[in-house]
N, C-alpha and C positions, 0 to 999 in steps of 0.2 A: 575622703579621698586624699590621698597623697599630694601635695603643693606641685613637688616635684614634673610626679606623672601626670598632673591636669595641666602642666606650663608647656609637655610635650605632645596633649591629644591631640591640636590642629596635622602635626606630624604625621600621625597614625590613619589620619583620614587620607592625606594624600596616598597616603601607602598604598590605599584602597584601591586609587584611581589609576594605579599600572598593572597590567597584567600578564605583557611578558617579562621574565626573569632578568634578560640583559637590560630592561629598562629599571627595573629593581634594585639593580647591583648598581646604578648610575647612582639611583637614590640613595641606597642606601649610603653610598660614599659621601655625598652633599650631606644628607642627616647626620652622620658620623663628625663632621665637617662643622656645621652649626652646632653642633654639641659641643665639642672643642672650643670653640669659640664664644660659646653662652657662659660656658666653665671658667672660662678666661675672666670674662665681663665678673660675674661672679669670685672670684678668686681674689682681681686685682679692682676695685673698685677707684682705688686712690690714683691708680696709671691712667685712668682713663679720664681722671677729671682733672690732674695736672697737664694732661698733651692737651686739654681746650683752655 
């Protein structure tokens, strides 16, 4: 299995747990949101241990 895709499953579970669309579109934007950010963490390793 992909490293990747198994760091995102807990994700895909919540996905499960809305079942109107406008509540989907909320998620999806937060998911969108922590992916940016995991990317970040991942990208800049060095930035984030020099600001502590």
């Amino acid at each position: 299995m992909n490293p990747l895709r198994q760091a995102f499953q807990p994700f895909h579970i919540f996905a499960l747990a809305y079942k109107s669309p406008f509540d989907f579109k909320i998620y999806y934007k937060k998911l969108h949101l922590n992916i940016i950010i995991l990317l970040f963490i991942i990208k800049y390793p060095y930035t984030l241990i020099n600001y502590n």
